[in-house]
C-alpha positions as CSV (number, residue, x, y, z in Angstrom):
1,X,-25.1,20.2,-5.1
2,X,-23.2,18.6,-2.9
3,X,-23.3,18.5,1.3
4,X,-20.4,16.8,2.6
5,X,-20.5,14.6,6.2
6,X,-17.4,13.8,7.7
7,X,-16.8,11.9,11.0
8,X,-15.4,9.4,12.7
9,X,-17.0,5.6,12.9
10,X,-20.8,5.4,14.5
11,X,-20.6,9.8,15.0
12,X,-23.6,9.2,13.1
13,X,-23.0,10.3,9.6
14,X,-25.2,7.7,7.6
15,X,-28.2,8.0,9.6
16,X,-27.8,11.7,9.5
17,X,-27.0,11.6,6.0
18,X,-30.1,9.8,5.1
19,X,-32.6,11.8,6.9
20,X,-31.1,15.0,5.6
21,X,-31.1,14.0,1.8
22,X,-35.0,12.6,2.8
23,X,-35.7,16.5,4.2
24,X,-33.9,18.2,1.2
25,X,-35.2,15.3,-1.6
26,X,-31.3,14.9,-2.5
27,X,-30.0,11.5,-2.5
28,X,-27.5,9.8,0.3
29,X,-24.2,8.4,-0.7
30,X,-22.5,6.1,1.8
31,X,-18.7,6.1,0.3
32,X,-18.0,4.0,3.1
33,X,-19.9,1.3,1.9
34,X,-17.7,0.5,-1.5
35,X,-14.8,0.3,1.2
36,X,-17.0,-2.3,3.1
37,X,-18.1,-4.0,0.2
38,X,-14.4,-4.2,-1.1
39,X,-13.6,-5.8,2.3
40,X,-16.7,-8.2,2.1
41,X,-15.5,-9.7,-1.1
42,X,-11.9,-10.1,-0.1
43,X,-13.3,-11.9,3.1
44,X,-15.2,-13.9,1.4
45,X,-12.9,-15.1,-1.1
46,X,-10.3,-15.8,1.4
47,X,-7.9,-13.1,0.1
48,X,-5.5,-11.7,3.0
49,X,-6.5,-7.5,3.8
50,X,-3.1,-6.8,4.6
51,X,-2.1,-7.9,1.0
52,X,-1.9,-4.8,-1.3
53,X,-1.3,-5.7,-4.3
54,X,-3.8,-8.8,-4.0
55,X,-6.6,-6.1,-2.7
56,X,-6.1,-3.6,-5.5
57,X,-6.0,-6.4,-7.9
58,X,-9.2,-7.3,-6.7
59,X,-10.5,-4.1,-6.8
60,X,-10.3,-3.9,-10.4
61,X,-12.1,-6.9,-11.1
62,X,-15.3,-5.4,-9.0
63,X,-18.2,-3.7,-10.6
64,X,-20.0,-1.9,-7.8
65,X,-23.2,-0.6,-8.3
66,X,-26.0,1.5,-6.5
67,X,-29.8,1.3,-6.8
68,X,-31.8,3.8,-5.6
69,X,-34.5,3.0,-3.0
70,X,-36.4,5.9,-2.0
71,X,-33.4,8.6,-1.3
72,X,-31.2,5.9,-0.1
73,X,-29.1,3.9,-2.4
74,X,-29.2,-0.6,-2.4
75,X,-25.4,-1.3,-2.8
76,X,-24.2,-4.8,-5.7
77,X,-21.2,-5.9,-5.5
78,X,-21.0,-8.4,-9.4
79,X,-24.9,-7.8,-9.9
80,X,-25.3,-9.6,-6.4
81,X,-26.9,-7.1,-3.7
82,X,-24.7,-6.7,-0.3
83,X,-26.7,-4.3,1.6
84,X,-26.6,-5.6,4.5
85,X,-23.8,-8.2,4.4
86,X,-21.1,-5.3,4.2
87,X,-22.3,-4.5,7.8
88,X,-21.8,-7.9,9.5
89,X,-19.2,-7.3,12.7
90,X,-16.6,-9.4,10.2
91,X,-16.5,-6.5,7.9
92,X,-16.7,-3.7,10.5
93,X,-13.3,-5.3,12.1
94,X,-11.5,-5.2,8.9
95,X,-12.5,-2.3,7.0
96,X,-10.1,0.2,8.4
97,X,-6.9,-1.8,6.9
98,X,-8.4,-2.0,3.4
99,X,-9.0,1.6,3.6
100,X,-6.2,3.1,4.2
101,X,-4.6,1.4,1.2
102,X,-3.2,4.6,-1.3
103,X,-4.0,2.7,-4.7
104,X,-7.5,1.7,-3.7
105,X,-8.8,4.4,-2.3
106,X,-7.8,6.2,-5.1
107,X,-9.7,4.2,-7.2
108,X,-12.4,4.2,-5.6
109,X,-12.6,7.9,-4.9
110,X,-12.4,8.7,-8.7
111,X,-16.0,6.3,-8.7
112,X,-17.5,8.2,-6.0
113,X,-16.2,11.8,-8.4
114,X,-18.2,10.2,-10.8
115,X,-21.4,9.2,-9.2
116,X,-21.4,12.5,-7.6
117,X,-21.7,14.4,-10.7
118,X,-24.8,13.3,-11.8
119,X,-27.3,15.0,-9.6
120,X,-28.2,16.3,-5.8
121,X,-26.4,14.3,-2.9
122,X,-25.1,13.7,0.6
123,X,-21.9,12.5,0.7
124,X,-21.0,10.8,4.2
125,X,-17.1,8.9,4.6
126,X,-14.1,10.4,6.3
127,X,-12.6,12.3,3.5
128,X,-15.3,13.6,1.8
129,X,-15.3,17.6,2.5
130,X,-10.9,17.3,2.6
131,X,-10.4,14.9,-0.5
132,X,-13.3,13.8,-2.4
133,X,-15.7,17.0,-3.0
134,X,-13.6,19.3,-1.5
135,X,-15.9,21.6,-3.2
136,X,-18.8,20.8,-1.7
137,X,-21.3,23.5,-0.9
138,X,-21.3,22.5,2.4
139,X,-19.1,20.4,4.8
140,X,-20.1,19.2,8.5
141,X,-17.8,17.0,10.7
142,X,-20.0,15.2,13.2
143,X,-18.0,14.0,16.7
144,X,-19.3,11.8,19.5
145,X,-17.8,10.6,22.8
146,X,-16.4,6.8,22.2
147,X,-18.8,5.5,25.1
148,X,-21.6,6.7,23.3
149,X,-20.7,5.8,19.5
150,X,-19.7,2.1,21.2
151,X,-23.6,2.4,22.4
152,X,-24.7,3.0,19.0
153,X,-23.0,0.6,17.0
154,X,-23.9,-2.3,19.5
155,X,-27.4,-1.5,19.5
156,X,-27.0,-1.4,15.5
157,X,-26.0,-5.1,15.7
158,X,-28.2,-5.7,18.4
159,X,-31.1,-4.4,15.6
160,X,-29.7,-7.4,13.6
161,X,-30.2,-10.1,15.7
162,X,-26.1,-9.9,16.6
163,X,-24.6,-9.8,20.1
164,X,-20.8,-7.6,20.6
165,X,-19.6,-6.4,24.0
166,X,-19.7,-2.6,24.4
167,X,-15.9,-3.2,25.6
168,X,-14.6,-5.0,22.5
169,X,-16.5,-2.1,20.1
170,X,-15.2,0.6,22.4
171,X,-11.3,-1.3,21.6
172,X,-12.2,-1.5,17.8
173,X,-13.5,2.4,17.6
174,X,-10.2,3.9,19.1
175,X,-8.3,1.5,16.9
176,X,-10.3,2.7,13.7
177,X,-10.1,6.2,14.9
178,X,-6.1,6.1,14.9
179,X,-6.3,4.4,11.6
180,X,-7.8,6.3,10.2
181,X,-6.6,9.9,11.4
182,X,-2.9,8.7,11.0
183,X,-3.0,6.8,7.4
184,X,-1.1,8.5,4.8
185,X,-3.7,8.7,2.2
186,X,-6.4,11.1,2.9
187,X,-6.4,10.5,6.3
188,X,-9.5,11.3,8.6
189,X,-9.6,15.1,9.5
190,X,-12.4,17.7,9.8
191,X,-11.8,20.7,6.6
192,X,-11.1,24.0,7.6
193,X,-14.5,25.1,6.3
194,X,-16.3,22.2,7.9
195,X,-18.8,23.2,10.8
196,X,-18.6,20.8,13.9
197,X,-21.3,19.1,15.4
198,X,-20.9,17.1,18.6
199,X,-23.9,14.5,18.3
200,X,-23.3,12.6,21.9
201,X,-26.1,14.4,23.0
202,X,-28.4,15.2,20.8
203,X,-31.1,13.5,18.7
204,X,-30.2,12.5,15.7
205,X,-33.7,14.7,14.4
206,X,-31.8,17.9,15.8
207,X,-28.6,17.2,14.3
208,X,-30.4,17.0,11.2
209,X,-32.3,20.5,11.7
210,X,-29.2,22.0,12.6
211,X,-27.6,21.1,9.1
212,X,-30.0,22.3,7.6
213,X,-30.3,25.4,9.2
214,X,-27.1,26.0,7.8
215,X,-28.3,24.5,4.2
216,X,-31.1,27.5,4.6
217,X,-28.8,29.8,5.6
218,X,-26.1,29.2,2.7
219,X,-28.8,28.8,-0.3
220,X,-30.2,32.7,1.6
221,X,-26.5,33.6,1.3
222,X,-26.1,32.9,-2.3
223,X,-29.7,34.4,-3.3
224,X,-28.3,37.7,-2.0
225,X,-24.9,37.9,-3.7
226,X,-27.4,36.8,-7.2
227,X,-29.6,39.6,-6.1
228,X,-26.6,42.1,-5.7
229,X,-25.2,40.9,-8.8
């Protein structure tokens, strides 16, 4: 089964993601992190992000893996673990340009097809209930005010020892948001099926409770129509 989490940067889809998959015993998929990993590397090995063709070349040459660690996944990027390199501010400035590259994300989104096929999950990216599962049992697109997902993401740096002004994240979200809502492969946009939930105010343990009222609600849904059957 899979329970799809879309949303825009810091609307709090991963930590969501990963207490709902610990409450339901499935296991959490961060897509977002092959795209940060992708971006790590090319940073690291001096290779421009605005170069395509160098980008998807390098692409090819990576062997991503993921190792489970309770119902979260460790991400390795070559064998070498990246956990929590792919979410230095470097990364998070430059992620949005390698995304929105056609070739790589559809390589990468055939991967995430794959992994996904091999047992219980929740799937959190941007494209994940519209182009990767659109299938998926169930599809939520979280939303938060800019002010507040600015909050969260400096206090997420903060957490690691890192100092970035509110202002500057603030600049970077609403770029990222109109990158990614305006590329031209699978661009950021909530599915028709998808319910909303605005997260700005809310505690991250009610936005969980709330999905899975829903998940309750769906699995009662489908032991009826069995039952009619």
């Amino acid at each position: 089964m899979i329970i799809a989490i879309d949303g825009p940067a810091a609307s709090g889809k991963s930590t969501v993601a990963k207490l709902l998959a610990e409450r339901l015993n499935f296991t959490h998929f961060d897509t977002g992190a092959m795209y940060r990993a992708v971006t790590w590397f090319a940073l690291r090995q001096k290779v421009n992000i605005s170069d395509e063709k160098a980008l998807v070349a390098l692409c090819r040459k990576l062997k991503m893996t993921f190792a489970p660690e309770g119902t979260a996944k460790k991400v390795f990027l070559n064998g070498q673990e990246i956990t929590d390199e792919i979410r230095s501010p470097e990364v998070d400035a430059g992620v949005s340009m390698v995304a929105q590259i056609p070739k790589l994300r559809e390589l990468l989104v055939k991967e995430q097809r794959q992994i996904g096929e091999k047992g219980n999950f929740v799937v959190d990216g941007r494209d994940i209930g519209t182009a990767v599962f659109p299938k998926a049992s169930l599809k939520i697109f979280l939303t938060a005010s800019v002010n507040e997902r600015a909050k969260r993401r400096q206090a997420d740096f903060l957490n690691k020892g890192e100092e970035v002004g509110q202002v500057w994240l603030e600049k970077r979200i609403i770029s990222r948001d109109k990158i990614d809502s305006t590329r031209k492969s699978n661009p950021l946009s909530k599915a028709e099926d998808a319910h909303v939930i605005d997260t700005t105010e809310k505690p991250v343990e009610q936005v969980v409770d709330e999905i899975l009222a829903l998940y309750l609600k769906l699995e009662s849904d489908q032991e009826q129509k069995i039952y009619k059957r």
